[in-house]
N, C-alpha and C positions, 0 to 999 in steps of 0.2 A: 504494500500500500504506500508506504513511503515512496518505494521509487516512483510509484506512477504519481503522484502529487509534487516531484520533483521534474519528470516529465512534463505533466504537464505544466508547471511553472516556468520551465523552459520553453515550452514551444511557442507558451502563449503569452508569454512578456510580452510583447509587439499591442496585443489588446486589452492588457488587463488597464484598471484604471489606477494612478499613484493614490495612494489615500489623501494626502495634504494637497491634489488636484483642486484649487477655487474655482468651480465654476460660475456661468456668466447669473446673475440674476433677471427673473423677468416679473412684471405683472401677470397674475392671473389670468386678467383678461386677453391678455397676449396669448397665453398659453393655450385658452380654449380654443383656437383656431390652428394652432399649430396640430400634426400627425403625433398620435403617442406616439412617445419615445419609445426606443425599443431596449430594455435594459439587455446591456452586457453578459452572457451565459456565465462568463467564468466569474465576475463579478458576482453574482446570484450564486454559485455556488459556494463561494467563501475563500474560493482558491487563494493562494497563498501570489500576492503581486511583486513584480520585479523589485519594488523599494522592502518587500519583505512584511508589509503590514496586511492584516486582515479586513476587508469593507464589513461594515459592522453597523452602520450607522441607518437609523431607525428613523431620522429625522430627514433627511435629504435623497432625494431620486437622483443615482445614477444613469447615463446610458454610454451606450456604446458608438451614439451619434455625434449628439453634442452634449455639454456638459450643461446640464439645466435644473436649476434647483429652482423648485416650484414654492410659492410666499403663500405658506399655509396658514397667515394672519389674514389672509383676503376673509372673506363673508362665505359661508360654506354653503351651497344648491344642493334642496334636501331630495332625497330621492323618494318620489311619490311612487306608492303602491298601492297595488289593486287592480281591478281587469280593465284598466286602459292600457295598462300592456299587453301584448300578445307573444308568444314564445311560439319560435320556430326553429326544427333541427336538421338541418343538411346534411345526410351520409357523404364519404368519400365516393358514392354513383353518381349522386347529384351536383357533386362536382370537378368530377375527372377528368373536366375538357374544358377550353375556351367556353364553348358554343353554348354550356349545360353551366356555368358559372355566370354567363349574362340570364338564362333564363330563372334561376334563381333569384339574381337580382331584379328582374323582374317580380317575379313573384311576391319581393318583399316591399318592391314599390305598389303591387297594385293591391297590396294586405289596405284593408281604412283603418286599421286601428290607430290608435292614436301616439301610442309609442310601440313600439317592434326590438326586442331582444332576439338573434337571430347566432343560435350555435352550430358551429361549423366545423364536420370533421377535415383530414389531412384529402389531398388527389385520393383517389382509387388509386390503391396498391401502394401508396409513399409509404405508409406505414409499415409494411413489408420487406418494402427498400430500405428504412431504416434499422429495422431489426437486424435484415441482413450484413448490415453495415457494421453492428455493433460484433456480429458472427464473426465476417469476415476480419475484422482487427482483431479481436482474441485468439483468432486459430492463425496470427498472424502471416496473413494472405494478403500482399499488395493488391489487389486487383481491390482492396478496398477504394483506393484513390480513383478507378474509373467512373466504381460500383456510383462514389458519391459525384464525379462528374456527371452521371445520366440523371440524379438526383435534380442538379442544378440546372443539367438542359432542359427537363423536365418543366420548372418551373419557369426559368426563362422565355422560354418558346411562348408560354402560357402568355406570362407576363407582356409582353409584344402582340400578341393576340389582344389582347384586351381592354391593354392600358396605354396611353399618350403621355406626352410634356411633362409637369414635372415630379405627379405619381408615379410616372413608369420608371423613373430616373431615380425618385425617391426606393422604388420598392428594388429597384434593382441593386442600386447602393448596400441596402439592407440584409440581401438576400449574397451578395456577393461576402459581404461581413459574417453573415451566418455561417456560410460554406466554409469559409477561412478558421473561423474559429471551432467548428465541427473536426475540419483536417487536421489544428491542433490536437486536439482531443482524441480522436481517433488515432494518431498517431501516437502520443503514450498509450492506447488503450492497448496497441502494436507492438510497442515496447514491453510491456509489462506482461501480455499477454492475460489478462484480465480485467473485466467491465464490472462495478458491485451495481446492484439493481438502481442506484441512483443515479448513476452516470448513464444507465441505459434510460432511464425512466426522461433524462432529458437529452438526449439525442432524439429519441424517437419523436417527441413533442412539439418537434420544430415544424413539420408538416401540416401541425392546426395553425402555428404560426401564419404560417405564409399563405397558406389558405384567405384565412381572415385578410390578413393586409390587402389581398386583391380582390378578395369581393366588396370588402370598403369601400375600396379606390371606386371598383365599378358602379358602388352606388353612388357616391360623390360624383360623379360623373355625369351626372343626370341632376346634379344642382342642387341636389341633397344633404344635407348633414348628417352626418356620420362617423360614427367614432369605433374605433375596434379594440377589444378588448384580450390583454391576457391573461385567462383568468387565472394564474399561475399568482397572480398579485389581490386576487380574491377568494377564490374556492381555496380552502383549508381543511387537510382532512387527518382523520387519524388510521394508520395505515392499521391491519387487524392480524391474528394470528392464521388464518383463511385466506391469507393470498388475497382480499379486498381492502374496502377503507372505508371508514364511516366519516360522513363531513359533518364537521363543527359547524353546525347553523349558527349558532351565536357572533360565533368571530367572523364568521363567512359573511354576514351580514352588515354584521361592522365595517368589514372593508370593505364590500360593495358600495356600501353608502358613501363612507371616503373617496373611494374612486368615482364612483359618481357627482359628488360634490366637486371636483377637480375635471371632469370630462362632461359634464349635463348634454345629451344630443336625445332625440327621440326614436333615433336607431342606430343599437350597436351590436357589431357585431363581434361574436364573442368565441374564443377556441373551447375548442370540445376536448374530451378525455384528459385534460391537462388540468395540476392542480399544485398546492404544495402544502406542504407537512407544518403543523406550527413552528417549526426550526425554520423555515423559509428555502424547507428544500423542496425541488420538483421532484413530483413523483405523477401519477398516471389513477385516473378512474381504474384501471384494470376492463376488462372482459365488457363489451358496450358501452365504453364510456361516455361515448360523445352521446346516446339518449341519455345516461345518468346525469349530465352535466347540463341538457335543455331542462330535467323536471328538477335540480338543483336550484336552476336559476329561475324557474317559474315560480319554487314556493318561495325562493328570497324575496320577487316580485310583488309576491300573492298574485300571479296573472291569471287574466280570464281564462286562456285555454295555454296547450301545448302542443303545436303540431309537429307529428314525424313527419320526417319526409323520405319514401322508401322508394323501392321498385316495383310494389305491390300495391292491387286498387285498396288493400285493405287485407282485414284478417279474415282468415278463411276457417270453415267450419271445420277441417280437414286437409293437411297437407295437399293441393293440388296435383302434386307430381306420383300419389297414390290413388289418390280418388278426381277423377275426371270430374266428378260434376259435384266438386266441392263449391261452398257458396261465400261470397262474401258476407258477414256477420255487420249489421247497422250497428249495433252495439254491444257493447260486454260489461260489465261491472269490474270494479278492480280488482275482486277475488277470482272471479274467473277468467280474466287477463294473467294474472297472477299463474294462479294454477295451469292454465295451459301453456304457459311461456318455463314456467319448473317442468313441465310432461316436455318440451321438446319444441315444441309450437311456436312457429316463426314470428312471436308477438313482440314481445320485449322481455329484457332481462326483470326479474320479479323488483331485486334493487331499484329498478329505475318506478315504478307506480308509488314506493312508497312516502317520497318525499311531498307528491301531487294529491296523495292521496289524505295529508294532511291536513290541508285545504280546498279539499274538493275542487280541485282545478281538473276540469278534463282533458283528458289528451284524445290526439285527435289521429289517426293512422293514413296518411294518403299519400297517392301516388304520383310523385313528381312527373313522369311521363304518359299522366292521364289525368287531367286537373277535372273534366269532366266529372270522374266518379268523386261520390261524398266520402269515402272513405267507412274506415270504423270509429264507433267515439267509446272512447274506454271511460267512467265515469260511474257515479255511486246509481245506483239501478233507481227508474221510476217508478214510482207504484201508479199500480193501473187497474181503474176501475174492474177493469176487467179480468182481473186478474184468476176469479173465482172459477172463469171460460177457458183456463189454459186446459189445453191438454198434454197426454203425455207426452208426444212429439215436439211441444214445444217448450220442455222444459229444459232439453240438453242444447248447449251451444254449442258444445264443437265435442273436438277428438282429438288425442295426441297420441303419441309414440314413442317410444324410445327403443331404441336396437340394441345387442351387445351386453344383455345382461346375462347372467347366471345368477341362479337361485341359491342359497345357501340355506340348508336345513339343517336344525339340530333339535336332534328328538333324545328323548328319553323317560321312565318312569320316574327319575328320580330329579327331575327338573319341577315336578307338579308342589307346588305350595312353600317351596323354597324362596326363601328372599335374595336379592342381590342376586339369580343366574343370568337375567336380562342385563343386569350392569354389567357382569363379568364377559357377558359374548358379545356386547357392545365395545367397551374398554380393549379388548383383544381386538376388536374391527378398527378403533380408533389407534393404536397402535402403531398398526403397519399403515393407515392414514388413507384407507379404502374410505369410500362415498358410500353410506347406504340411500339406497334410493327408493325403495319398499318395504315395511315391516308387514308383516302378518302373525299372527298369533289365536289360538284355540281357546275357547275358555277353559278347558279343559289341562291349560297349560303345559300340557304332554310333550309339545313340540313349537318353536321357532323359528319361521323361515323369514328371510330379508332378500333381498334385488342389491346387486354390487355391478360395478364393470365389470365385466368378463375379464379385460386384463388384471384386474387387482382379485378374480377369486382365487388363483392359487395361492396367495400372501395369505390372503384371508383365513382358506383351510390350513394351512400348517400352524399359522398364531393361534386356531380354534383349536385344533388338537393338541399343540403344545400344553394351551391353556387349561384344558380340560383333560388330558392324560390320565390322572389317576381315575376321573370320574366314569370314563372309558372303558379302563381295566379294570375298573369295580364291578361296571354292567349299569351303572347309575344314568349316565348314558348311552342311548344303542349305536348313535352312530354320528358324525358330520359329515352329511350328503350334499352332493354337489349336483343341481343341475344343468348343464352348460347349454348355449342356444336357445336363450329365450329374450324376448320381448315384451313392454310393459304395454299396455292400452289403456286409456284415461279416459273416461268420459268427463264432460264439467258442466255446470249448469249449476246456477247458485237458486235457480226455482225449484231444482230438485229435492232442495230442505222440505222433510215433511210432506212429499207429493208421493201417496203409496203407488205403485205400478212402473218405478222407473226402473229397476235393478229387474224385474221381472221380465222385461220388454228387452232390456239389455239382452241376459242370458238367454233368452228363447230367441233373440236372432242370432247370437253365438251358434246356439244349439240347433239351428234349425242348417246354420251353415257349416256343422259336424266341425266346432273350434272346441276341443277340448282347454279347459282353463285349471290352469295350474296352481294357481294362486290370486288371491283378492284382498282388496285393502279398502276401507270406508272410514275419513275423522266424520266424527260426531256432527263434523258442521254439514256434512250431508253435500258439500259442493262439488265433490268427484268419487268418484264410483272407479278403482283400480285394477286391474287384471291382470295376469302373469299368461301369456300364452307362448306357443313355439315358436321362433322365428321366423319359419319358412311360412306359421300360417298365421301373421302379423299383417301384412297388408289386407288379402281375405278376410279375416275379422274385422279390422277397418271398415273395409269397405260394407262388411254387413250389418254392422251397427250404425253406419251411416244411413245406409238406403233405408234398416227399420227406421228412424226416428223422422223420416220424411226428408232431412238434406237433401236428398238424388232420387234418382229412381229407383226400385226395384229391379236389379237389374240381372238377367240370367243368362250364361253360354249356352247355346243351343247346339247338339251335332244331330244332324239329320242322316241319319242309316236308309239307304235306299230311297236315292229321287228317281222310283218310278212315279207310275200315275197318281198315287195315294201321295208320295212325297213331295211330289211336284207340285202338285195342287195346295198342299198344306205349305210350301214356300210362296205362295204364289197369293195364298190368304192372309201372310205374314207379310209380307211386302205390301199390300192392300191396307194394313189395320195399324202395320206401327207404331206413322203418326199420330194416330189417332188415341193409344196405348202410352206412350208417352207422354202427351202435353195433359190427356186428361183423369190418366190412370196412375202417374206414373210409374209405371212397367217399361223394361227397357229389355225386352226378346234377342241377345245377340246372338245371332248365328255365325259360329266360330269353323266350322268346319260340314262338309257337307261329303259324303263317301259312296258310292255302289260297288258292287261287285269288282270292278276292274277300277276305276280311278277315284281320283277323293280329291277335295278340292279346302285347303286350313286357310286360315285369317286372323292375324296377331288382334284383328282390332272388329271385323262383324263384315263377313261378308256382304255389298251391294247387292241385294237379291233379286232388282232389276236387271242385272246381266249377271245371272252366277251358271247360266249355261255358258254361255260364251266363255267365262273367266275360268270355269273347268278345263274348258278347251286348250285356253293360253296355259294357264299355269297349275295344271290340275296333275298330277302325280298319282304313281302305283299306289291303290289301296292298300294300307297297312291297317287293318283295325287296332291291331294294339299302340301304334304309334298317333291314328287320330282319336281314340281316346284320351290321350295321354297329353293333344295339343287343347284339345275342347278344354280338359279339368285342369290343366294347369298353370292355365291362367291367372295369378293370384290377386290379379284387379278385380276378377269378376268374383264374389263368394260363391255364388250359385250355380252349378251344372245339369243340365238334365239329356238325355240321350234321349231321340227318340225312334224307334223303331218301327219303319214300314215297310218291315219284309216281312215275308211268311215263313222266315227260314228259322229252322231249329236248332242250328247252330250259333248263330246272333242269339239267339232266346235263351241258351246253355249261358250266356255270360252275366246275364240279370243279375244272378246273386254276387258276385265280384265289383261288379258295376257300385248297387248299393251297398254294399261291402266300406267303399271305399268313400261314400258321401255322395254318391252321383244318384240323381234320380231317373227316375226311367219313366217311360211315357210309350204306349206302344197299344197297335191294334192288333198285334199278333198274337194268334191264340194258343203257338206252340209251349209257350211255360205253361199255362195254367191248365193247360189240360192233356198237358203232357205227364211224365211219373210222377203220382202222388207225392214220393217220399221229397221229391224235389220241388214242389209246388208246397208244401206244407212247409217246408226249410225257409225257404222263400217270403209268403206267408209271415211266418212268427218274426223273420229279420227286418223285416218292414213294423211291424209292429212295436219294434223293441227299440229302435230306432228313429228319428227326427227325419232318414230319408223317405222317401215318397215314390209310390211304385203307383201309378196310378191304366188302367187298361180300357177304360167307358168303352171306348171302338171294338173292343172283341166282340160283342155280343149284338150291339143296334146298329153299329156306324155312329150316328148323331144322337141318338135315340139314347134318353136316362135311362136303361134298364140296371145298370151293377148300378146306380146311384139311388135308384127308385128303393133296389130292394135290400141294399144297406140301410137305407132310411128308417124299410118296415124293420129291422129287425135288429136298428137301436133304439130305436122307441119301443121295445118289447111286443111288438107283433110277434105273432107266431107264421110261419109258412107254410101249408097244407099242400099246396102246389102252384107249380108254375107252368103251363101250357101254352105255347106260343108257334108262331111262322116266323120264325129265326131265318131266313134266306128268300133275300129280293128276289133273286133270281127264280126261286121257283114258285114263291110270290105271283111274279109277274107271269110266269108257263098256265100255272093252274088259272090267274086268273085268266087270261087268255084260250084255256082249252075249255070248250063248250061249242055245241050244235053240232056239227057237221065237219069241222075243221077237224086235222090229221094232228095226233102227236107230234109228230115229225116235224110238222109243219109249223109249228107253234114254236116248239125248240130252236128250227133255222132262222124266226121272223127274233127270235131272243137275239141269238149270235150276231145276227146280223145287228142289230140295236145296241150290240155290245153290251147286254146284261149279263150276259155269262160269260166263265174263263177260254180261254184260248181253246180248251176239250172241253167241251160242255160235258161230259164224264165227271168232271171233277164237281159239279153243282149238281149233277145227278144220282152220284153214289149217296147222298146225302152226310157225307165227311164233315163239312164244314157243319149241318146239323150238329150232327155227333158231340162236337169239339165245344159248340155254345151251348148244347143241355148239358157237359161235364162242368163246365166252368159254372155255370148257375148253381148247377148241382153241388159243387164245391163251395161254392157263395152263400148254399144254403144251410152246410154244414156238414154235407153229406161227406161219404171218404169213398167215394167211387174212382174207379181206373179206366179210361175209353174201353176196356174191351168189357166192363162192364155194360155198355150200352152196346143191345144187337144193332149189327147192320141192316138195312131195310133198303137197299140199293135200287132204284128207278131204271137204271142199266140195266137190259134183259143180260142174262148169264152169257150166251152166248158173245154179244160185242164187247167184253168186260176187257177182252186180250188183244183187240183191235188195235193194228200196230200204230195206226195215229189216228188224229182228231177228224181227218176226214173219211179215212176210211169209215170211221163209226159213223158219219153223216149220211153217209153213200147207203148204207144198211138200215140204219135208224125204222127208213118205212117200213122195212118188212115184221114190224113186231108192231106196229101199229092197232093191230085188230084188239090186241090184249088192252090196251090205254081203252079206246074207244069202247067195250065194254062194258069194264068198272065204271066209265062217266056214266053210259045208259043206264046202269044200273042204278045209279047215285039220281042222275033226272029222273026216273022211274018212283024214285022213292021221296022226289022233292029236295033231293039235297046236293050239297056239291063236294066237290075235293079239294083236300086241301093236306099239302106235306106238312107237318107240325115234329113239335120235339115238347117232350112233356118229362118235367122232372116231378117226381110224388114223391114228396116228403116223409108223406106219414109211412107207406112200404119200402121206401128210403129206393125208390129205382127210378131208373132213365131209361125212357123211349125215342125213340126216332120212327117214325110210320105215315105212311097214306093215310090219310082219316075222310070220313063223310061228316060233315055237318047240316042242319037243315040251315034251309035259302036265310030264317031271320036270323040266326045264330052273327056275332060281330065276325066271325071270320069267315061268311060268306059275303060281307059287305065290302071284301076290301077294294082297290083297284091298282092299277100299275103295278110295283112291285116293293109298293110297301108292307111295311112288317109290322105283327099284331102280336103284344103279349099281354096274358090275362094272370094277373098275380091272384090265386083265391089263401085268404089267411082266419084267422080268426076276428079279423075285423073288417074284411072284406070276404065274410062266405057268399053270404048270400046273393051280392051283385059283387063278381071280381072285379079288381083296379085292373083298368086297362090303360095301355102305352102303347099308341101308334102313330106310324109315319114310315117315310121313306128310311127305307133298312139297307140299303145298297149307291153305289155310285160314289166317284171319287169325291164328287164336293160333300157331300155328308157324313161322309167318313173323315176326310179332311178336317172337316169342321166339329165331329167329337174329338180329333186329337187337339185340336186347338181350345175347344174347351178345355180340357186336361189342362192343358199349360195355361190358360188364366187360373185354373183352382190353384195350380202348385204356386204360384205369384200370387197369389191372396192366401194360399198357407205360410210364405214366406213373408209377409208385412204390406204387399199392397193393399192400399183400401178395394174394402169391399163392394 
């Protein structure tokens, strides 16, 4: 230490000031129109002067310009406060350039308030350059001397940009003396190879310096009066054990007043993050100083408000760069300012609301390159008549985050009713000088768990099991468990106080987006609601307590399995309804990936479903199913997944249970699960039920038609079901209703094919399969434990064409079995009735039919037409007249449109309004 105070007494003889120096005197009045002086650095720090004396003197202003001793017998101009002042704070973005330096001065010319305090951090990045400066001399590296010529061209360049005659000549002067006397300084820091926090604390400093000096200039420039301030000769603070500083408001306020009394203008402009110790040394805000230093000088003020000035339109409900349709917040109170700016949240440092918060001065949040937006106003909360009208959505304000934590547990028996173990596992965290960032704790007091930086758990666990060693080996404690990769999630909302249904609403969109929570933290004051969840599923939970509380939409990844006719259509209803699903649902359907058989077509961000043929085409890739499942869900913007399936394949249908397995929902007209093996339909089944995910099938049985919804309904309201007898298939719906009088089987069947009601082999609607497969699935709906081959076949295919090698062969032959149809109809006309293919599940003898039946002409399933489908639930509340469900049972748009049902229900089981 010596040397470098010899050092730099050496280097910087040239500028220190002699003490027994008589400077010139002036009047007052003289003085207020002169540029503050700029005191001397090495002077201000106490450095030791080439005549060998220390500056000392309390009574007389040095500088490093001219020598000027200010006649503090003049009449002292008292400094008015209250909200005729206005406070405003300039980031180093707002003022990184010429161009963004006049527009600021702007900005504070066209403020009406009536006096304007206006804090100002260093350029963008000076600060940085400094730091660097002070590196580069200790690890003594000459390249520091360029490091600080880029410093100076820096500001120079600026300074020429901006300023003319004899400010630019002044500030240049100054700036040229700065640089000189830094190069001093830096060069014993070179020598010596060490910087103490004070020598760095005013190196860095000089950045707000110069700042200030040239926005002065530029508002003087404009015919203005203007004064700039260093507040290194007012803000006074006391440095803490915590690597912060608490400011002495008393004494802080004293010299404001003095230096105001000596400079009186109605706007000044003031450095930011810069301060000094009651020794009169520089030292630094620390960690966001320059807003600590605008709400400093607002309560010195008492001013009416405090504007940041950011790069942001304001505070957002929600990290932006996680959640896309995060919102701008109109306002926050200071505890919930507070609290999300401690969770992570790009608000301000908690430091900086509380000095503002003394005097209820609002601050005000906006965006220097958007003056249009109002910004956020941070402020003590309104009460509002209406307040008794909130709902639950509108009590949380935002969301935060934090990354990079691990959990640290300690459990055991022997920690339960003991005093002092909480001090002793704190006191061991404070040791090694870890950050707790979450406590949790049981009533049960069994166990411990806290949130640390990940890099400081391993200090953490060795100091805890040192600590605790014997209680260890005793068995008193079972363990110090460590869980690493996790993430905190904050909710905040100071309405939450006292509002039952928030934490409920919380956890059931957690839970419904499969985020398991590891840990939870609630103070008393009820303003944040805390969680511990996994890393990887930190954004997803995000984003799904955000879309519950109303912030965003509802929003869910869609993969569409099989764009044939059913899937095409169902994208095609999707692209139709969106907009519509959005602005007044908010629901937000992204369809993330779309696959058939051979190609598949992914989207980091939602498919265009106006060209997603075409875009298959261009950029559409070998189908991989495990690989387009794996792009749909792993998305972790979107919480929500669902797959839907429109194949008839029973291979797709084997993956169900993996699928929700894993949190993905499934959506599907395919009837191959559910009435495929029992023992896997039943697996299926209870995992759906046990579970938050959602397996939903409506399409297997109507198309469009409520029937699984109908007779879930009867049979949670405790109905009973006696049976269910129904025309389960359009297809033959429409045959039967078409065969009558005179007309051929045959011919009925060809005029179907042709109409495109039946499959490519009309065999396949004639074997009656597709029956088959929807009395198993009712059947099983109803409770029954039936297996397809429990229901006989009753095939409509004479035996004979059953082996016909293709679809038209069996067309070519079809007539020759004719006479058999035509028959059974005379028969049925004979006897006043008609036919009609049905599928009949009986509850009470627990069996399934599939059969040709006669019914008489009034009976409802002789009234049908085209090829809609008729089911008759009889129960014990509907014996006597069965509930009937009908409508069209067939064709892509209704089919289409029961899967699209589906996917509004699972959006209204995940938080959309209903």
């Amino acid at each position: 230490m010596a040397s470098l105070s010899a050092a730099i007494s050496h280097s910087s003889s040239h500028v220190a000031l002699a003490h027994n120096t008589k400077p010139k005197k002036i009047h007052q009045s003289q003085c207020r129109t002169l540029p503050l002086p700029h005191r001397s650095p090495i002077c201000r720090l106490g450095f030791v002067s080439q005549g060998g004396s220390k500056e000392a003197s309390n009574t007389r202003v040095f500088t490093s310009v001219k020598g000027v001793l200010l006649d503090e017998s003049a009449e002292k101009v008292q400094l008015p406060q209250g909200d005729t002042w206005s406070v405003h704070k300039f980031g180093g973005t707002c003022v990184g350039s010429a161009e963004r330096i006049k527009s600021v001065g702007n900005i504070i010319l066209n403020d009406d308030s009536e006096r304007k305090l206006v804090v100002v951090s260093a350029m963008s990045k000076v600060t940085d350059m400094m730091y660097d400066l002070i590196n580069r001399a200790q690890s003594r590296d000459e390249s520091y001397i360029s490091a600080l010529d880029a410093v100076l061209e820096k500001h120079r360049s600026t300074a020429l940009d901006l300023l003319d005659g004899d400010d630019l000549g002044s500030f240049l002067s100054q700036l040229h003396h700065d640089v000189n006397n830094l190069k001093a300084m830096l060069r014993a820091i070179y020598i010596a190879g060490h910087a103490t926090e004070s020598f760095t604390d005013f190196v860095v400093g000089h950045g707000e310096l110069w700042s200030a000096q040239m926005l002065s200039a530029v508002v003087r420039k404009n015919g203005i009066d203007c004064k700039w301030m260093d507040t290194r000769e007012v803000l006074i603070v006391n440095p803490t054990s915590a690597d912060q500083v608490d400011p002495d408001y008393l004494e802080s306020e004293k010299r404001l007043e003095n230096w105001y009394s000596k400079n009186p203008s109605q706007i000044i402009i003031a450095t930011g993050f810069i301060a000094s110790t009651p020794q009169n040394i520089p030292t630094t805000l620390k960690r966001d100083g320059s807003d600590f230093s605008a709400a400093i000088m607002g309560a010195l003020c008492r001013a009416g408000q405090v504007t940041i000035w950011t790069d942001v339109d304001g505070v957002y409900s929600a990290d932006p760069r996680k959640v896309n349709e995060a919102v701008i917040l109109k306002t926050l109170s200071y505890q919930e300012a507070w609290e999300m700016s401690y969770f992570g949240a790009n608000v301000l440092h908690p430091r900086t609301i509380i000095p503002v918060m003394r005097y209820n001065i609002p601050i005000i949040i906006r965006n220097i390159f958007n003056l249009s937006a109002p910004g956020t106003k941070i402020c003590h909360p309104i009460i509002s008549d209406k307040e008794e009208n909130q709902t639950v959505e509108s009590l949380v304000k935002g969301f935060a985050t934090i990354d990079n934590l691990a959990l640290v547990n300690v459990e055991g028996t022997g920690m339960a009713g003991v005093p002092g173990t909480a001090h002793a596992i704190f006191g061991a965290v404070k040791d090694v000088g870890a950050n707790v960032i979450m406590i949790s704790q049981a009533s049960s007091e069994h166990s411990v768990c806290f949130a640390v930086p990940e890099k400081e758990v391993k200090a953490v666990a060795e100091a805890l099991k040192s600590r605790f060693r014997q209680a260890l080996d005793a068995g008193r404690l079972s363990q110090v468990a460590i869980i690493p990769n996790c993430s905190i999630l904050a909710a905040v909302g100071q309405k939450m106080a006292s509002t039952p249904g928030v934490s409920a609403t919380l956890f059931s969109a957690l839970a419904k987006a499969n985020i398991n929570v590891r840990a939870i933290a609630q103070g008393c004051s009820e303003f944040n609601i805390t969680v511990v969840v996994k890393r990887e599923d930190c954004i997803k939970a995000l984003k799904a307590v955000h879309s519950r509380f109303y912030l965003s939409r509802t929003t869910i990844a869609v993969g569409i399995i099989g764009p044939g006719l059913i899937g095409s259509t169902l994208l095609e209803q999707l692209k139709d309804q969106a907009a519509v699903l959005k602005e007044e649902f908010n629901i937000d359907l992204r369809v993330m990936g779309i696959t058939g058989s051979r190609t598949m077509l992914l989207s980091e961000s939602g498919i265009d479903l106006s060209s997603w043929k075409e875009l298959q085409k261009e950029k559409g890739e070998a189908a991989d199913l495990q690989k387009f499942v794996q792009h749909v869900h792993g998305n972790h913007f979107i919480p929500n997944t669902v797959l839907v399936d429109c194949t008839a394949d029973s291979a797709i249908a084997s993956n169900y249970y993996d699928w929700l397995r894993k949190g993905i929902h499934v959506i599907t007209p395919n009837k191959k699960a559910n009435s495929g093996p029992l023992d896997q339909y039943l697996k299926l089944r209870a995992l759906q039920r046990q579970s938050y995910t959602h397996y939903f099938y409506e399409a297997t049985v109507g198309a469009g038609l409520p029937i699984i919804s109908t007779l879930r309904g009867l049979l949670e309201t405790g109905d009973k079901i006696l049976q269910i007898e129904g025309i389960f298939s359009g297809t033959l719906s429409y045959i039967f209703n078409n065969f009558m009088g005179k007309v051929a089987f045959s011919e009925v069947v060809t005029k179907a094919k042709q109409a495109g009601f039946t499959e490519p082999d009309p065999r396949d609607d004639l074997s009656g399969a597709d029956v088959r497969r929807k009395v198993i699935i009712l059947a099983r709906e109803s409770g029954l434990k039936l297996e397809l081959s429990d229901i006989p076949e009753k095939s409509l295919v004479p035996e004979p064409l059953r082996a016909s090698a293709s679809a038209e062969e069996f067309m070519q032959k079809l007539p020759q079995f004719d006479q058999e149809m035509s028959k059974k109809l005379q028969d049925a006309e004979d006897a006043g009735e008609v036919l009609r293919y049905v599928g009949v599940v009986d509850v009470v003898k627990q069996t399934g039919v599939v059969e040709l039946r006669r019914y008489k002409k009034d009976h409802p399933f002789a009234q049908l037409s085209g090829s809609d489908n008729i089911i008759a639930f009889t129960t014990t509340r509907y014996q006597k007249q069965p509930l009937i469900v009908r409508g069209p049972g067939a064709g892509a748009q209704v089919t289409a449109g029961g899967i699209f049902s589906d996917l509004l229900r699972l959006a209204s089981y995940l938080g959309a309004p209903s």
